[in-house]
C-alpha positions in Angstrom: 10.8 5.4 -24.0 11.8 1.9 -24.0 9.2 -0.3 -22.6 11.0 -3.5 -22.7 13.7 -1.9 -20.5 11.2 -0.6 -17.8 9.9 -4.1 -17.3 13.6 -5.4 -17.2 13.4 -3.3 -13.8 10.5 -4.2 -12.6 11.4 -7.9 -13.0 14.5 -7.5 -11.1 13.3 -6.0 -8.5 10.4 -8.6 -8.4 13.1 -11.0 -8.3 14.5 -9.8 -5.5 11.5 -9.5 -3.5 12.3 -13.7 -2.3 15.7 -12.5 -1.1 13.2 -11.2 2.0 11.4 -14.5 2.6 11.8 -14.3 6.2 11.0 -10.6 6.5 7.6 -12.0 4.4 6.8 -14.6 6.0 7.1 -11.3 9.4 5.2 -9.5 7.4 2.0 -12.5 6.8 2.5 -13.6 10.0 1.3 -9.7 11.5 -1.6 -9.4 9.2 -3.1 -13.0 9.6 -2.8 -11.9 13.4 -4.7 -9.2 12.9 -7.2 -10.9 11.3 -7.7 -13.9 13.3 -6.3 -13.1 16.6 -7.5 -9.2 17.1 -10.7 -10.2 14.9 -11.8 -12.6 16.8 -11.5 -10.9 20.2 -12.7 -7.8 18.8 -15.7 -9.6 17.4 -17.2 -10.0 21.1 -16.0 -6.7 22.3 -17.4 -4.1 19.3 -21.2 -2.4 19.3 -22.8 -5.0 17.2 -24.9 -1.6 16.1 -22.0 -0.5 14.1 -20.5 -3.3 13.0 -22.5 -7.2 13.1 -19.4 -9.0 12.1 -16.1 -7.6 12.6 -13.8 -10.1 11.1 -15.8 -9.6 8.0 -15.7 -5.5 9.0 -12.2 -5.8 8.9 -10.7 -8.5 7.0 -10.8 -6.0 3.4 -9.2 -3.4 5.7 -6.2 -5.8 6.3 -5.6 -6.5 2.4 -5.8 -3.2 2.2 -2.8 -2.0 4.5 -0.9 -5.9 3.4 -0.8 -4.3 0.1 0.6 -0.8 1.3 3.0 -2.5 3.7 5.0 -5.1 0.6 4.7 -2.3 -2.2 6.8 0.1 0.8 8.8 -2.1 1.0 11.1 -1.3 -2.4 11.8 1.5 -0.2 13.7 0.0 2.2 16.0 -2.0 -1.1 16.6 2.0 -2.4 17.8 3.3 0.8 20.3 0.4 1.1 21.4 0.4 -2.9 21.6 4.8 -1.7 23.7 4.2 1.4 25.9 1.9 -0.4 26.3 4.0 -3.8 24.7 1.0 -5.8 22.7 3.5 -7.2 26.5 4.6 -9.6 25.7 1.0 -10.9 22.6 1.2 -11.9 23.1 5.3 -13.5 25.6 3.5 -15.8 22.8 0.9 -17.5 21.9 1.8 -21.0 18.9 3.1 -20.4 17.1 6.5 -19.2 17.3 7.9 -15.9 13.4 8.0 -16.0 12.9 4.3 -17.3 14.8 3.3 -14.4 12.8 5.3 -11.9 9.4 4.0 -13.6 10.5 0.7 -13.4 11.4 0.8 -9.6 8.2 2.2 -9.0 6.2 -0.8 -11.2 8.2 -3.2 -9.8 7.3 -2.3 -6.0 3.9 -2.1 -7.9 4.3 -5.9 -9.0 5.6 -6.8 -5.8 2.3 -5.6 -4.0 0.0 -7.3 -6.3 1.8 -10.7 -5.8 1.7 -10.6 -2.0 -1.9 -9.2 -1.7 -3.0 -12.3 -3.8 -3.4 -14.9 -0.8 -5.1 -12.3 0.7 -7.5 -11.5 -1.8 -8.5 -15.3 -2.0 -8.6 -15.2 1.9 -11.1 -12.7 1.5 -13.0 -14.5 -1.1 -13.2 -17.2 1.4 -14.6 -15.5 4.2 -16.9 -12.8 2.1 -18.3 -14.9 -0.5 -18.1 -14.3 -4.4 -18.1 -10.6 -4.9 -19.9 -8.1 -7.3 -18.4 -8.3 -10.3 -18.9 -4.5 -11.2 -17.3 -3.4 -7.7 -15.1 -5.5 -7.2 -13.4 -4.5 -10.8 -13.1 -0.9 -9.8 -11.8 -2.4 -6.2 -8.9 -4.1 -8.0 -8.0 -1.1 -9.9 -7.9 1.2 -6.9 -5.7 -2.0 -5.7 -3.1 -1.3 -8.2 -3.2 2.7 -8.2 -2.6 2.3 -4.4 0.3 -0.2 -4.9 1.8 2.4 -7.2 1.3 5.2 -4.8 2.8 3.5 -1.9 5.8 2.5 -4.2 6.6 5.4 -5.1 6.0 6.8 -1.7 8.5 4.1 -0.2 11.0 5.8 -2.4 10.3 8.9 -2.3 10.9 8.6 1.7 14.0 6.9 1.4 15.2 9.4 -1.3 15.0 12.1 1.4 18.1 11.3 4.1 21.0 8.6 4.3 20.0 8.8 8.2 18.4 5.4 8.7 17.0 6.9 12.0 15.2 9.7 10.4 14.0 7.2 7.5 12.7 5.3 10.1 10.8 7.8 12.3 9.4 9.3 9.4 8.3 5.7 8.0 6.8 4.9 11.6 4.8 8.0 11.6 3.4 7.5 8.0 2.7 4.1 8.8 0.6 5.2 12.0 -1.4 7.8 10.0 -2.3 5.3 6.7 -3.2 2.9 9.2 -5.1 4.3 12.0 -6.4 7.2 10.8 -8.3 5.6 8.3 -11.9 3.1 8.0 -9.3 0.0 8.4 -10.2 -1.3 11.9 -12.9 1.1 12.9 -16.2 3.2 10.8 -16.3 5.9 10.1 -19.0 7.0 11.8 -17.2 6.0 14.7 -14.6 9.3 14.8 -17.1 11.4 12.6 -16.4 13.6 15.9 -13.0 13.8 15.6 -13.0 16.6 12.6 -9.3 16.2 11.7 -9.3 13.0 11.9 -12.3 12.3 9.7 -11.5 14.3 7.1 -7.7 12.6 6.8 -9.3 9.2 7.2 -11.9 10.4 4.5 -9.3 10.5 1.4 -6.5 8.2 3.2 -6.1 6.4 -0.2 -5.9 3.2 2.1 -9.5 3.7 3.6 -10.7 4.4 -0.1 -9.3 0.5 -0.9 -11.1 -0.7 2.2 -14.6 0.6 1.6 -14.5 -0.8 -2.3 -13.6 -4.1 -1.1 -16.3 -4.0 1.4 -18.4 -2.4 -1.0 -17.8 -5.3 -3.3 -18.6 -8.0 -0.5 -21.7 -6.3 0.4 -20.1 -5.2 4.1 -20.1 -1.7 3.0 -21.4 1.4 0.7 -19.4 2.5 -2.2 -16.7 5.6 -1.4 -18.1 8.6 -2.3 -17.7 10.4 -5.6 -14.8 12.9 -3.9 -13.2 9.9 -2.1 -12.5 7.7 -5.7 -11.2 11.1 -7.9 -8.7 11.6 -4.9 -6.9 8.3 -5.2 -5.8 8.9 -8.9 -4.7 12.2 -8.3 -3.0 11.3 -4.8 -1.5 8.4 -6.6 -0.2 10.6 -9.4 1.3 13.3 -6.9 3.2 10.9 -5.0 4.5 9.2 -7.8 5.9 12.5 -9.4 7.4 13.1 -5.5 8.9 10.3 -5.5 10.4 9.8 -9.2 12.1 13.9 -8.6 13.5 12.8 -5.2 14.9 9.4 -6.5 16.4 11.1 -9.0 17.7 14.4 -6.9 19.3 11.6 -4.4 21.1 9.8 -7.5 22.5 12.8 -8.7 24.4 13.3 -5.7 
């Protein structure tokens, strides 16, 4: 395995990740929303019992789900190169068929670290300096979650040439990460909901939520189930979605 061609990849598609300015500067836009618009109204609104501060509460959820939502987005590049047969183009590069697939993957990695940046200092600047300890294994989970959702993004592309399948499927996914996880709400607030505690419980983004809050003192740590589940999670949908890339490029 050549490394220097895996990170000749990744850097492409890093590169291409300004092609989408507009798409995310969209993409900002809707979390800093969340964050200061829904935040704020939500602050007045919420049982101060569960939560005293909710724009704290929820501000480490929403660099959580920015981070899921730009490493996706490689996705969205392989469906197109897919659709159009670009993928015959890039087959015919001297390199391995699994070097190519790992660096698709770390470059949708990449690309999620580099957006979730401004977010992370925004974070800084509401929560205060965070424990040093915590806050390393946070940024680890960061990176194991970019590489899972990369690799998910093209995985779920992989699947069908119908953009409107891609894009029900993708809706639906995005609804479950999202809301059935510690993001916007406790979770002792749907601890009566069974099904939905227990998906919310080792949603890998509710695991990246509670570290960060963990690390800004706005939290406890995930338990010892919840932070064994996001390797593994991270490694199964990274083996889904290097065998589907690969099944769709064989066609």
């Amino acid at each position: 395995m050549e490394v220097s061609q895996i990170i000749k990849v990744a850097v492409r598609d890093l590169n291409r990740m300004w092609k989408y300015r507009w798409w995310l500067a969209g993409l900002v836009a809707m979390n800093l929303s969340d964050l200061f618009i829904m935040a704020t109204i939500f602050n007045g609104v919420v049982n101060r019992a569960l939560i005293p501060d909710y724009i704290k509460f929820v501000a480490p959820g929403i660099t959580a789900i920015a981070i899921f939502a730009s490493s996706f987005s490689i996705g969205r590049e392989v469906m197109v190169e897919i659709r159009r047969d670009v993928h015959h183009y890039l087959l015919s590069l001297p390199m391995r068929r699994y070097e190519l697939l790992l660096g698709r993957a770390l470059g949708g990695t990449i690309r999620g670290l580099v957006y979730a940046i401004p977010f992370l200092i925004l974070l800084i600047a509401i929560e205060g300096l965070p424990n040093v300890e915590i806050f390393s294994v946070a940024l680890i989970s960061l990176i194991l979650l970019a590489f899972s959702m990369s690799s998910l993004g093209i995985a779920l592309s992989s699947i069908s040439r119908q953009m409107d399948v891609q894009a029900t499927v993708r809706s639906l996914l995005y609804f479950v990460l999202f809301f059935f996880s510690t993001v916007f709400y406790p979770s002792r607030a749907i601890s009566q909901f069974s099904a939905i505690r227990l998906i919310s419980h080792y949603n890998p983004v509710s695991v990246v939520a509670d570290l960060l809050r963990a690390s800004f003192g706005e939290g406890v740590m995930p338990a010892a189930d919840q932070l064994i589940s996001l390797p593994i999670l991270s490694f199964l949908m990274s083996v889904a979605g290097m065998l589907l890339y690969m099944k769709a490029m064989a066609k």
